[in-house]
C-alpha positions as CSV (number, residue, x, y, z in Angstrom):
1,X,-37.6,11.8,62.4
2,X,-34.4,13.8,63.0
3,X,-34.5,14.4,58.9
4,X,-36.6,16.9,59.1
5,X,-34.8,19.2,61.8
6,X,-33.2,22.1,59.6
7,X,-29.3,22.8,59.7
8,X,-29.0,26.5,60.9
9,X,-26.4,28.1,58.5
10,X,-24.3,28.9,61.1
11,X,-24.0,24.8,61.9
12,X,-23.9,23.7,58.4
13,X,-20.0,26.0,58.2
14,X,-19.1,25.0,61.7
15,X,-19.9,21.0,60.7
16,X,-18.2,21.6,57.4
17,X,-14.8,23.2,58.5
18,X,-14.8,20.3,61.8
19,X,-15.1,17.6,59.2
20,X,-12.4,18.7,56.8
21,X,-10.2,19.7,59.8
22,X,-11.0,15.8,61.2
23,X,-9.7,14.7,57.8
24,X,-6.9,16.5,57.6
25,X,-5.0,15.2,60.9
26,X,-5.2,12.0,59.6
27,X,-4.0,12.5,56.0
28,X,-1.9,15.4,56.6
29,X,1.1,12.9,55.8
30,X,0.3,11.5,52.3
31,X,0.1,15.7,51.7
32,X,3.7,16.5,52.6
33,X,4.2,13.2,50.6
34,X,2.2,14.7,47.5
35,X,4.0,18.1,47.6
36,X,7.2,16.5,48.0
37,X,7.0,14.6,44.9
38,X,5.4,17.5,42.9
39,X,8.6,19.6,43.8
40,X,11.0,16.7,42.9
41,X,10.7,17.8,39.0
42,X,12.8,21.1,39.6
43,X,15.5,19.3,41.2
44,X,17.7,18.5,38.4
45,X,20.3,16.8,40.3
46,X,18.4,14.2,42.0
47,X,18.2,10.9,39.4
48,X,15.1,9.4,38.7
49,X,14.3,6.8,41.5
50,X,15.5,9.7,44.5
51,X,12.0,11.9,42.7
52,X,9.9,8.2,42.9
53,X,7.2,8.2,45.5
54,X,9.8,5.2,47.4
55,X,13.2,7.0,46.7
56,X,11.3,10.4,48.5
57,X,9.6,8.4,51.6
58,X,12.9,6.9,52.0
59,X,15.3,9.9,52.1
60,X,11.7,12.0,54.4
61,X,12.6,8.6,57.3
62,X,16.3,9.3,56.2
63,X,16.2,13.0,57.1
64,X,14.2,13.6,60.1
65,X,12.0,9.9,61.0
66,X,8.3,9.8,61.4
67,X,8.9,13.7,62.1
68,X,9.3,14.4,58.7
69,X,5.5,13.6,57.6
70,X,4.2,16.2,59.8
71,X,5.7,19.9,58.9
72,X,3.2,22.1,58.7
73,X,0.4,20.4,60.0
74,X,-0.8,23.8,62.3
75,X,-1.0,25.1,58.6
76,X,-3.6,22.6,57.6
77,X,-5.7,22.8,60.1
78,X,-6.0,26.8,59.7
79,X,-6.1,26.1,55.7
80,X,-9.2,23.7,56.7
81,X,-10.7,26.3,59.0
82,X,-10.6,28.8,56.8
83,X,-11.0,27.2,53.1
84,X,-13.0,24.3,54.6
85,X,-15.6,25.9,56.3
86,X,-16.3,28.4,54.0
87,X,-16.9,26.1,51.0
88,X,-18.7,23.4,52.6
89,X,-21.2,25.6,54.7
90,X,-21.6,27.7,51.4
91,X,-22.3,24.6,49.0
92,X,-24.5,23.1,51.5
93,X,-26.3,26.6,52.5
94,X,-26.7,26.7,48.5
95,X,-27.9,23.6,48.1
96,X,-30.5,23.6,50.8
97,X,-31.6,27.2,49.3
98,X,-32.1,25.5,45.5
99,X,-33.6,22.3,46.7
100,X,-36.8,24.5,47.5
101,X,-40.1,23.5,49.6
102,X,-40.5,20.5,47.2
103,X,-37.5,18.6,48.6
104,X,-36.2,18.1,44.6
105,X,-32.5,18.1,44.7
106,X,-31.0,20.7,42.0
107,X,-29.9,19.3,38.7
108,X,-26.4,18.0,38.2
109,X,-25.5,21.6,36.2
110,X,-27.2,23.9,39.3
111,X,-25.1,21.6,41.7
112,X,-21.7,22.8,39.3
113,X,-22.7,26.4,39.2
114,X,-23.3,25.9,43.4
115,X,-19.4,24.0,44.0
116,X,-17.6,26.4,41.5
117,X,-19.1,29.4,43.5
118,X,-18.7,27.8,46.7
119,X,-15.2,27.0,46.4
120,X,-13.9,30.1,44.2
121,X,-15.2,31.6,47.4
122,X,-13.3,29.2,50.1
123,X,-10.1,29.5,48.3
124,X,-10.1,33.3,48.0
125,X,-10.5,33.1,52.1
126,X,-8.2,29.9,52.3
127,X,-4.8,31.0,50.3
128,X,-2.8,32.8,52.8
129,X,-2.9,29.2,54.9
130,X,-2.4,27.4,51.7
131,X,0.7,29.3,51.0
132,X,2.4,28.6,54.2
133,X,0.8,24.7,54.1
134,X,2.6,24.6,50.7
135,X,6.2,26.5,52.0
136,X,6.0,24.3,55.5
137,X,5.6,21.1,53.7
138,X,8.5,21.5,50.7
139,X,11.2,23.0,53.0
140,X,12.7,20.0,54.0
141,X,13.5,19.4,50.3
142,X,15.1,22.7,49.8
143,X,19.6,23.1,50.5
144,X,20.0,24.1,54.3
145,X,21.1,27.7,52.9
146,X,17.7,28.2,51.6
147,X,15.4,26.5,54.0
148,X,12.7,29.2,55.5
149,X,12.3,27.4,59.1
150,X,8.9,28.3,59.9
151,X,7.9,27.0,63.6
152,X,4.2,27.5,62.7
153,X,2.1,28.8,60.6
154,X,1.6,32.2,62.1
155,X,5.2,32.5,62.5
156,X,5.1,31.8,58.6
157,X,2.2,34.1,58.0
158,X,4.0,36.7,60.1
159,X,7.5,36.6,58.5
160,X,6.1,36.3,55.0
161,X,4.1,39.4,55.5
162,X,7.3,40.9,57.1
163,X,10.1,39.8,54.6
164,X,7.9,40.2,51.3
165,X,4.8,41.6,51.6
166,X,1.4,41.0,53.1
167,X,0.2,40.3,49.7
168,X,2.5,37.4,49.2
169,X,-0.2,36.1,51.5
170,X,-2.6,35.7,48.4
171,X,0.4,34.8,45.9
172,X,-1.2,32.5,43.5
173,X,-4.2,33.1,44.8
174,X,-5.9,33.2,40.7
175,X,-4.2,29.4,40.5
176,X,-5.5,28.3,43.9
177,X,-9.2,29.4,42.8
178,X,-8.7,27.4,39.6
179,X,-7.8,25.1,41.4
180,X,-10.9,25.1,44.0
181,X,-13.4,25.5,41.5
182,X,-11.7,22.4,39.3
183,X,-11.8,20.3,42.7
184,X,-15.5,21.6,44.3
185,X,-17.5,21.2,40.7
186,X,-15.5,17.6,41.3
187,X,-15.8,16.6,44.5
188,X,-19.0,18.3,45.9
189,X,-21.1,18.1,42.7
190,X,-20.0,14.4,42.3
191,X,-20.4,13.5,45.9
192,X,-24.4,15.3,45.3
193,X,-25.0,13.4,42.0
194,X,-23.6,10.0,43.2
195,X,-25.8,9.3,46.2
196,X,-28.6,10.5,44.5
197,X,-28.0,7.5,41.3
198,X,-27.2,5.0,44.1
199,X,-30.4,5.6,46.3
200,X,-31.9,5.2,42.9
201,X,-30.5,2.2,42.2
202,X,-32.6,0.8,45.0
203,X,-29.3,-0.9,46.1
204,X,-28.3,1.6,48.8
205,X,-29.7,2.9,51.7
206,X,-29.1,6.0,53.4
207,X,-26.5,4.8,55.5
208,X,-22.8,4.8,55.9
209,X,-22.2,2.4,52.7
210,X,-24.1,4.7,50.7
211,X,-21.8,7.7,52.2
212,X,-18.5,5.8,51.8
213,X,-19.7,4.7,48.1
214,X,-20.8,8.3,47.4
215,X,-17.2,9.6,48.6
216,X,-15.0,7.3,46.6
217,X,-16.9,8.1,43.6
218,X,-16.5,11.8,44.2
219,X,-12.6,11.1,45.5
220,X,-11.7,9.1,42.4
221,X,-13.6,11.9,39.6
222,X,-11.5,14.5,41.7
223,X,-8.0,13.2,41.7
224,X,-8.1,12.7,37.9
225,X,-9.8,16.7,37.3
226,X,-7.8,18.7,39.5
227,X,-4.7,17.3,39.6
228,X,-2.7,19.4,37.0
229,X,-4.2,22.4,38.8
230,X,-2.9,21.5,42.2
231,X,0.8,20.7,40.6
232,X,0.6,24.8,38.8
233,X,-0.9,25.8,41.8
234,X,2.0,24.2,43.9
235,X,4.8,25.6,42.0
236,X,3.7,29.0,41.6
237,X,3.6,29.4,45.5
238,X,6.3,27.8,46.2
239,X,8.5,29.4,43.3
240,X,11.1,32.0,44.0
241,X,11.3,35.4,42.1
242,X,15.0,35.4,39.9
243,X,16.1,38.7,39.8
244,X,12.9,40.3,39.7
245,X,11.3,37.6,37.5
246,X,9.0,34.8,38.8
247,X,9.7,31.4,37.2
248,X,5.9,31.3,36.3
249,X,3.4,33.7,35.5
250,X,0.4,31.8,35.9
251,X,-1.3,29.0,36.2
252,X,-0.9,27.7,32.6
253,X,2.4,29.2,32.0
254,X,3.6,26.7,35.0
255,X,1.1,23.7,33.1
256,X,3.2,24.2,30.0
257,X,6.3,24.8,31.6
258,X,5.9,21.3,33.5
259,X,4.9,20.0,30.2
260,X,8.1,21.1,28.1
261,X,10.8,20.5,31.2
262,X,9.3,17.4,32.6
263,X,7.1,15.5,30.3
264,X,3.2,15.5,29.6
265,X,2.3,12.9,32.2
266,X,4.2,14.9,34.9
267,X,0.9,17.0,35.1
268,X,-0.1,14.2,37.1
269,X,2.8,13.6,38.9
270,X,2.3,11.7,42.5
271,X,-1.2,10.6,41.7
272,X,-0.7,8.0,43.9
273,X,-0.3,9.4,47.4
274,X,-2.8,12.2,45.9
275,X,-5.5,10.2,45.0
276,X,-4.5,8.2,48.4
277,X,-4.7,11.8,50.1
278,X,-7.7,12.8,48.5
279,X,-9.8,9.4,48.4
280,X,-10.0,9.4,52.7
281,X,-9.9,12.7,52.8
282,X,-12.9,12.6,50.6
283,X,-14.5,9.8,52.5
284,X,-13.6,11.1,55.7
285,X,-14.5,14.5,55.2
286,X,-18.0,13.5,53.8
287,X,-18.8,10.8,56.6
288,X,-17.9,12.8,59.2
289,X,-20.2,15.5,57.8
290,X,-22.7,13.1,57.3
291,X,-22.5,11.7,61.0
292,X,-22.0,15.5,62.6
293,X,-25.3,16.5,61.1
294,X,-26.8,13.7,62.1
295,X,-25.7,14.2,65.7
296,X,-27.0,17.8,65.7
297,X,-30.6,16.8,64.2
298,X,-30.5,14.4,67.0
299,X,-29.8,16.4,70.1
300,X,-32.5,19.2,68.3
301,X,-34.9,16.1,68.1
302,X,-34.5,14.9,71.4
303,X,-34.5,18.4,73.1
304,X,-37.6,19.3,71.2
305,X,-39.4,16.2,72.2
306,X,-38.8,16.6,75.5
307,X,-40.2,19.9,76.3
């Protein structure tokens, strides 16, 4: 019965950037793991097994303890609240808007067209976040001489803006929108496409298995597709400018560089903790969407059935 209460828009961003924020408190370690080890290819110093996912967790415990997995969380939270909410409540604004009065889902290449635009859109809002998640997250691995020490994010987004330019804010920006449209047509169309096979498959209900199924799908598809994206994405906002000249110029400039310095396979470098960040992520994200709707359509329910 609670099925057919609508999702306002307004509820459908709110649910969407409270999901992904959810997900993030949770994960927000195996990402400071992941950027970590995408960083470990500059350092030309450090031998092969201190860049391995062990030799980094070991000298993270080394460094600072537990403590060490959480820089920058304040920054991924905003970057959720900001990137999050856009691109979710968009896609599933979109969605909703496309499926029509004859409750047909879109087709799989309407439900592409719906994530890229969705998440071009979140990362355009997102970036300034995602640039001090990605500076708050790799200083520890930087020499103490050239360590940034931001205490939060807005201390980060205020010093940036202060010591280089407010539009360092949106540096890489063009990367982090490949990126988000590589990852949405991914993750959201996937997630879209996958529960509709398995409902057909008349082994699935609508329940949480089908959401948890639906979401490791969708997580799996992702890692794999945007990967390379998120490693030219990382460097580039993380990179420092040499005497006037940025290390990369752009999103497959920093592909090929990584290619030629570091090896082809580098492109997916820490696969592991970032398919192991985004498979919950994925699943938590989703469920917990899944389950705030439901809550909402609920309460509507109830309240309406009462008067």
């Amino acid at each position: 019965m609670s099925d057919s209460v609508p999702l306002p828009p307004l509820v459908k961003f709110f649910n969407g950037g409270l999901s992904a924020t959810v997900a993030t408190v949770i994960v927000h370690p195996l990402d400071v793991l992941k950027n970590r080890m995408q960083m470990a290819g500059r350092d030309v110093t450090a031998t092969e097994a201190q860049k391995s996912m062990g030799g980094i967790v070991r000298s993270m415990i080394k460094e600072k303890g537990v403590t060490a997995f959480y820089p920058g969380l304040s920054a991924g939270i905003l970057r959720q609240a900001t990137y999050s909410t856009t691109r979710l409540g968009m896609y599933n604004s979109l969605f909703t808007i496309m499926t029509g009065e004859d409750n047909k889902p879109p087709n799989l290449l309407v439900k592409l067209g719906l994530a890229l635009v969705s998440g071009v859109t979140g990362a355009a809002v997102g970036t300034p976040a995602e640039v001090a998640l990605i500076r708050m997250t790799s200083d520890g691995q930087l020499p103490l001489s050239e360590r940034r020490g931001y205490t939060s994010v807005f201390n980060a987004l205020a010093r940036i803006a202060r010591e280089e330019g407010i539009a360092t804010w949106w540096r890489g920006c063009i990367a982090t929108m490949g990126r988000a449209a590589v990852v949405n047509m991914a993750q959201l169309a996937s997630y879209s496409q996958s529960k509709e096979i398995y409902l057909k498959s008349g082994y699935f209900k609508d329940n949480i298995i089908l959401h948890f199924a639906s979401s490791m799908t969708s997580g799996a598809i992702t890692t794999v597709a945007s990967l390379p994206v998120d490693i030219a994405k990382t460097r580039i906002q993380s990179m420092k400018i040499i005497d006037g000249v940025p290390e990369y110029t752009g999103t497959i400039n920093a592909m090929v560089k990584v290619v030629k310095n570091e090896g082809f396979f580098n492109l997916w470098k820490g696969i592991v903790p970032y398919f192991a960040r985004i498979g919950p992520h994925t699943v938590l994200t989703f469920i917990a969407l899944e389950k705030f709707n439901e809550a909402y359509k609920v309460a509507v329910y109830d309240r309406q059935s009462k008067k």
